[in-house]
N, C-alpha and C positions, 0 to 999 in steps of 0.2 A: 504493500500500500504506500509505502512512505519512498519507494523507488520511485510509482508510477507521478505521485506529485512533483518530485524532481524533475525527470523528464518534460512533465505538463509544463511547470515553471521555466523548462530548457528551453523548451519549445516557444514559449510564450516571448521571452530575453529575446531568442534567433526574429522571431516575426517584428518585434518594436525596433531589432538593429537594423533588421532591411529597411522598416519604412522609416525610418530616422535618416537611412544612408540617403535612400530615394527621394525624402520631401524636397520638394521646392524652396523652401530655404537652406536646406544644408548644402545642396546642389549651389545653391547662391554662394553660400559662405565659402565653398569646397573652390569657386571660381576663385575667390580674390587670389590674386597672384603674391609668392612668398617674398619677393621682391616689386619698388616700386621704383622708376627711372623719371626725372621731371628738368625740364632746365629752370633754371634761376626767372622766378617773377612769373611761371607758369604753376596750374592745379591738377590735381587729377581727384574724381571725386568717386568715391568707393559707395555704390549703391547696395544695399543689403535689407535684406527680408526677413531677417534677427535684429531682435532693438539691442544689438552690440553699441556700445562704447570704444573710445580709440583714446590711449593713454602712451604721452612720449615716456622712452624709459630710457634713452642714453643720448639726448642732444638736448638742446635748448630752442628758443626761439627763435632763434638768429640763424639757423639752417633751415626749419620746418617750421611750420606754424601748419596745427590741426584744429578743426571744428565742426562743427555740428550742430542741428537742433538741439535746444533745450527738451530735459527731458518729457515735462507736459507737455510739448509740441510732440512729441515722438509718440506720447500716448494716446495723441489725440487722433491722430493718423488713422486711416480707413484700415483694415485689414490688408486688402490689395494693394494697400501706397508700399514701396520702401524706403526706409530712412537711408540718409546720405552722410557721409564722413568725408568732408572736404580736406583734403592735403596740402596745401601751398607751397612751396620750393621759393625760400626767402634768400638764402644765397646757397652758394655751392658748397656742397661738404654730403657727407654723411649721418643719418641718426635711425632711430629702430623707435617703432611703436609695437604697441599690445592691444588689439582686438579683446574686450574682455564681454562676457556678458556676465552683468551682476557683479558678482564678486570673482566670478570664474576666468580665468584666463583663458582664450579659448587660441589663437593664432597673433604669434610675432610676424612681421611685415618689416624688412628693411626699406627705407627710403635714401636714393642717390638723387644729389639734386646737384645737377651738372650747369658749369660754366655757362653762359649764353653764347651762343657760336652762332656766327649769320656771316654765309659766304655768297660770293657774285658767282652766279650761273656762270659755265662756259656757252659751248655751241659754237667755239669759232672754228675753221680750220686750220690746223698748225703745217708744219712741216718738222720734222724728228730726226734728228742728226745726234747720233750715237756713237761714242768709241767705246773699246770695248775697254776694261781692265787689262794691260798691254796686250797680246796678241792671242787670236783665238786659234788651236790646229784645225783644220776642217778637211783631214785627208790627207793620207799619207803620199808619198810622189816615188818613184823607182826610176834608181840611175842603171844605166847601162855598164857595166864593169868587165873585166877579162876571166872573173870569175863566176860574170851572168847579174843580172837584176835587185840591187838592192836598195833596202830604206834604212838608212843611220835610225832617223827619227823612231820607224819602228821597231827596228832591233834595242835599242835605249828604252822601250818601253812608253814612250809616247803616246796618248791617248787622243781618240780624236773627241774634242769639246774642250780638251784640258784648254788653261789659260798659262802661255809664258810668259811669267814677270820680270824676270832678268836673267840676261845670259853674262855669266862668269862677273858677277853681282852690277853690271850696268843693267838699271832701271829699260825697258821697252816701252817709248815713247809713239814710235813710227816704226815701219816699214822698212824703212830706207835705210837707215841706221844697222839691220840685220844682218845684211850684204856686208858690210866691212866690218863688224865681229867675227861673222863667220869665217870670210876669205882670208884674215887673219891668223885663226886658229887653224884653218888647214895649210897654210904657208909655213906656221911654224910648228905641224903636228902634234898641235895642243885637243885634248881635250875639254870639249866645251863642258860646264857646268851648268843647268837650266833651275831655274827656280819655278815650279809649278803649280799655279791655283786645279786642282781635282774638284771638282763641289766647294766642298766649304774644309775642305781640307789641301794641308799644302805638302810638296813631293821634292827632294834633291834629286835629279837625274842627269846622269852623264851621257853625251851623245859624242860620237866621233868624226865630224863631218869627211866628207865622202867626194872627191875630185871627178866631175862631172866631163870628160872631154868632148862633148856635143858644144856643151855652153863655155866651155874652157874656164869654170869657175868649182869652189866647193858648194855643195849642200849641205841643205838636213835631211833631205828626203820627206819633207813638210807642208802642205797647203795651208797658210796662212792667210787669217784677217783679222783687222781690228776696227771695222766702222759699217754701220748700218744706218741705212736712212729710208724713210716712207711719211706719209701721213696719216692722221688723223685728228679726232675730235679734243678738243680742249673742255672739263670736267668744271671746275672751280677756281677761283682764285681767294683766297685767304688774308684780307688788306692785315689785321694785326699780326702776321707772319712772314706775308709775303709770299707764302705756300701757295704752291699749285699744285692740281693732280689732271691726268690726262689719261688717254685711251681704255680706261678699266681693265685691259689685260695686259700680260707680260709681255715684251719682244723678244723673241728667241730667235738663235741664229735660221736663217734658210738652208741649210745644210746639215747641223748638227742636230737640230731640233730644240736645242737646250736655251735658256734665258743665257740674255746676256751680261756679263760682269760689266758695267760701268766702270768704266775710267773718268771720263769726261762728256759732254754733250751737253747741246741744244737746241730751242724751238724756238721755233720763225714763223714768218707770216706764210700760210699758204693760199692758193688759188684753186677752186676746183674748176677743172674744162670740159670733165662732161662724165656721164654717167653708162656703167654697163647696165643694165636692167637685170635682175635676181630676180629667177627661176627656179621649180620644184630640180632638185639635184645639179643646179650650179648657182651658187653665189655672185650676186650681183656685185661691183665694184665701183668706189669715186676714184676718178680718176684726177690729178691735179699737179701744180708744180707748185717749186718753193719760188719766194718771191723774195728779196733780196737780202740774200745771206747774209750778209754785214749789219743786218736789222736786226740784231737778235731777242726775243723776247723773253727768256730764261734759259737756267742751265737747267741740266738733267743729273741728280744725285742720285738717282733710285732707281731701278728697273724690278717691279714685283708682279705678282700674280693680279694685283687690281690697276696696274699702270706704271705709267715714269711720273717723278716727282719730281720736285726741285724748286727754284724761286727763282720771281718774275721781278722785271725792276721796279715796272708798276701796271697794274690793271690795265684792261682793255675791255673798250664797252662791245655789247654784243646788238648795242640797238636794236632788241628785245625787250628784254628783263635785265636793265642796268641799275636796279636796285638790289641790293645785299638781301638773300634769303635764310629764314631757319633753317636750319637742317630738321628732317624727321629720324627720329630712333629707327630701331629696324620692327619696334614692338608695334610703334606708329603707324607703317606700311601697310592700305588694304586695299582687296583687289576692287577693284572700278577703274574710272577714267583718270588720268592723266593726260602729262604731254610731254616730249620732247624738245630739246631746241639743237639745232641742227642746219647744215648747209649744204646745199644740192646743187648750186650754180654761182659760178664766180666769188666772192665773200660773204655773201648775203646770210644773215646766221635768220633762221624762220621759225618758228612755233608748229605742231604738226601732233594730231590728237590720236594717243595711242589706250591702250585699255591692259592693264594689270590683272592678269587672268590667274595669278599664281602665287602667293608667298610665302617662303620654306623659312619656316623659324632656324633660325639658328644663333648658337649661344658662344661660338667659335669662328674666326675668318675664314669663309669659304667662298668664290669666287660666283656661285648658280644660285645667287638667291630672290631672284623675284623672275618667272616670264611675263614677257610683255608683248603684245600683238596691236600691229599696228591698222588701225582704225579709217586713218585721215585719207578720202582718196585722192586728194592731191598729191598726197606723196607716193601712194602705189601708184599713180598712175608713171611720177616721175622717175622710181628705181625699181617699182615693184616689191617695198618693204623695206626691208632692216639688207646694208649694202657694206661690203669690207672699205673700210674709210670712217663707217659712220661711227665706231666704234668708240666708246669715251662722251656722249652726245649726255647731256644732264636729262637726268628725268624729275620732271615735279609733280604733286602731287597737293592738293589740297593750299597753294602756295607756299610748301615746303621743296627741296631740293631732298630727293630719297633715293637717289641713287645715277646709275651712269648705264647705258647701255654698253653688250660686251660681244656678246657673239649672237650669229643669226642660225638660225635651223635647218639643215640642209635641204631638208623636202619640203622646206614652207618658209620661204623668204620673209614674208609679212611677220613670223615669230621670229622671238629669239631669248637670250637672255639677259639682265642686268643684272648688276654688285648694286649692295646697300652700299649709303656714302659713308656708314660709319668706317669702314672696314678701308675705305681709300683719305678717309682724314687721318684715322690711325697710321697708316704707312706715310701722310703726308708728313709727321710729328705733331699735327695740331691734336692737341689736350684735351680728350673730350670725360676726361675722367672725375669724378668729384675733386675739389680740392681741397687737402688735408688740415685741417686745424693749426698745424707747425708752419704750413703755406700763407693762413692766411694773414692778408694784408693787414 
C-alpha cells in the first residue's frame, strides 16, 4: 500500500515537471539569453511572463542601469500582459544581474555593454597591390645537367607555398636582388642558407645552387613570386583608427592556393569597365583597372580569412551613405531585406536591394555567416547577381552596417554568402570588446 502511494506521488512530481517545463512562461523565462550584449546609450528590454525581478549583483550604475514597473503596476497587469525588465548600457564595461522571483533566485544574466562604434560604409572600388612576406616558391624549375635533370631547390627540401625570408641572412626585398646572391654563391661554391616562413612556422635550409649552361647563370631550381594584384570592394572605414577593412575574404596565391604572407601593400582608386554577367555554373566577373598608382589610398597590414586590413590616410565619400553607421552584433542580424552598396560601372558606388534568407549563429570567427540573395532587378539585370569583384560590398541592414558580402554560389549567381562585421572589425584591431574598469577613463 505504502509503495503504490509513492509511485502515485512519483507519478504525480513526473506530470507537474513536464507541465512546469512546457508552460508558457517557463518557455518565456527558459528564452532569456544567459548573456546580454548592448552598446553604450542603447537598451535591450527582457519581456517575461513571470512577475520576476532583476537585481544588479556585481557592477554599479555607471555600467548598467536596470528597471522596471513598480511592483502594483506588475500586479495590476492582465494575465496575458508580460512584465518588462529594461537594461540600459550606460557606458562600457561589464556587470551581472539576478532574475529573482520572490525571494528565489531563479537565473544570472551577464550584461556586456560595448564601446559605441559607428563606421562609414564602403562600396567603392579599390584596386589591391600586395607583396608578399619576401618571396613566395610556386614551383619547382629542373636544370639540365651531365648527370640528367635536377632541382637544388627540391632536393634542399623546399616546399612549394613556403615563404623565403632571407638568403644567407640578407633580408628579400625584391626579385632582382636574388640573381646576384645566388650567382654569387655559385661562383664561389658557397652554400646558400635560406631562412623559411612554412605556415606559421619557421625552417633553416641549405640549398646548393646548380650552374645552369642554357642560361649560363646559377639557380635554385625555384618558381618564384612576391606580389599580387586585383580588385575589389572597399568594407568600412574607421575615422577614430583610421582602420579599414576590405574584400571579406583572404587573397591567396593563384598557384599555391594558400593566403598570402604580407610584406607590404596597397589600395588605390579603381575603375570598373565592364561586367561578365554570372550564370548557373560560371561566375560572373567586374572587370576594371587601377587608376593612378601614385594615389595611394592605404596600406595593406593584414591578409585574413575576412579581408586585407590596414589604414587609410583619410576617408572617402561613397556619395551614398556618407554618414558614419552603427555596427549591428551578429545576435542583431535577421533574415529580411536589406541592401548592399556596390559599383557596377565606372566609380559610381549605388545602393541595390538584397534579402537575408539565412543566419548561422555563431559564437567563434567563421567566415559563412549570413546568405544573402539578391533581390534588386536592376542589378541582375546588370551582372546577373553577386559577381567576382563584388566581393567586400557593405551590407546594411535596419541602418546598421552587418556585414560584407564574400562569395557567390556556383549554381545560383543571384546567392551567395556574407561575414558579420564583427569578425572583420576584430581583425581590423578596432575594440569592440567591453572596456575594463582598470581602462576606464
Amino acid at each position: 500500500m505504502f509503495l503504490n502511494k509513492q509511485r502515485a506521488l512519483g507519478v504525480v512530481l513526473v506530470v507537474c515537471t513536464i507541465f512546469l517545463f512546457m508552460s508558457t512562461p517557463f518557455q518565456h523565462f527558459a528564452s532569456i539569453p544567459n548573456e546580454i550584449r548592448m552598446f553604450e546609450g542603447n537598451s535591450s528590454n527582457l519581456r517575461l511572463t513571470l512577475p520576476a525581478a532583476a537585481q544588479l549583483i556585481s557592477s554599479n550604475d555607471a555600467v548598467v542601469h536596470v528597471s522596471q514597473p513598480p511592483s502594483d503596476v506588475t500586479a495590476s497587469t492582465q494575465q496575458n500582459e508580460s512584465s518588462g525588465i529594461n537594461v540600459e548600457g550606460v557606458k562600457s564595461g561589464s556587470a551581472e544581474m539576478q532574475l529573482r522571483l520572490g525571494n528565489l533566485p531563479l537565473k544570472k544574466v551577464k550584461v556586456d555593454v560595448l564601446p559605441d562604434i559607428k563606421v562609414y560604409p564602403g562600396g567603392q572600388s579599390i584596386g589591391v597591390k600586395l607583396n608578399s612576406l619576401g618571396v613566395v616558391v610556386v614551383g619547382h624549375h629542373y636544370i639540365e645537367t651531365e648527370e640528367g635533370k635536377v632541382s637544388p631547390g627540391e632536393d634542399a627540401k623546399v616546399k612549394i607555398g613556403d615563404n623565403i625570408l632571407r638568403m644567407n641572412g640578407i633580408e628579400l626585398n625584391n626579385l632582382e636582388q636574388i640573381g646576384d646572391i645566388v650567382e654569387e654563391a655559385g661562383e664561389n661554391n658557397e652554400t646558400l642558407e635560406l631562412d623559411v616562413l612554412r605556415g606559421k612556422e619557421k625552417h633553416k635550409l641549405r640549398l646548393d645552387p646548380v650552374y645552369d649552361e642554357k642560361e649560363d647563370k646559377y639557380r635554385l631550381g625555384l618558381y618564384i613570386r612576391n606580389s599580387a594584384a586585383g580588385v575589389g570592394t572597399l568594407t568600412f572605414y574607421h575615422p577614430e583608427s583610421g582602420a579599414y577593412g576590405a574584400l571579406g575574404h583572404v587573397i591567396s596565391d593563384m598557384d599555391t592556393k594558400k593566403p598570402i604572407v604580407v610584406g607590404d601593400g596597397n589600395i588605390v582608386h579603381s575603375e570598373v569597365s565592364s561586367i561578365e554577367r554570372g550564370q548557373s555554373g560560371q561566375p560572373g566577373e567586374k572587370f576594371a583597372h587601377f587608376l593612378n598608382d601614385k594615389e595611394v589610398l592605404g596600406d595593406i597590414s593584414k591578409n585574413t580569412p575576412f579581408g586585407i586590413f590596414g589604414h587609410m590616410k583619410e576617408r572617402i565619400d561613397n556619395g551614398v551613405q556618407d554618414e558614419a553607421l552603427p555596427i549591428a552584433l551578429r545576435e542583431e542580424v535577421q533574415e529580411g531585406p536589406a541592401h548592399i552598396l556596390t559599383v557596377v560601372e565606372g566609380q559610381e558606388v549605388e545602393k541595390f536591394d538584397v534579402e537575408i534568407t539565412d543566419v548561422v549563429e555563431q559564437k567563434f570567427p567563421a567566415t559563412k555567416g549570413l546568405v544573402i540573395k539578391v533581390t534588386d532587378p536592376e542589378l541582375i539585370d546588370k551582372t546577373g547577381g553577386i559577381v567576382q569583384g563584388m566581393s567586400g560590398s557593405p551590407i546594411i541592414q535596419n541602418g546598421k552596417l552587418v556585414g560584407a558580402v564574400t562569395h557567390v554560389f556556383i549554381n545560383d549567381p543571384t546567392s551567395g554568402y556574407g561575414c558579420y562585421i564583427e569578425w572583420m572589425l576584430q581583425d581590423a584591431g578596432v575594440n569592440i570588446e567591453p572596456q575594463a574598469e582598470d581602462d576606464a577613463a
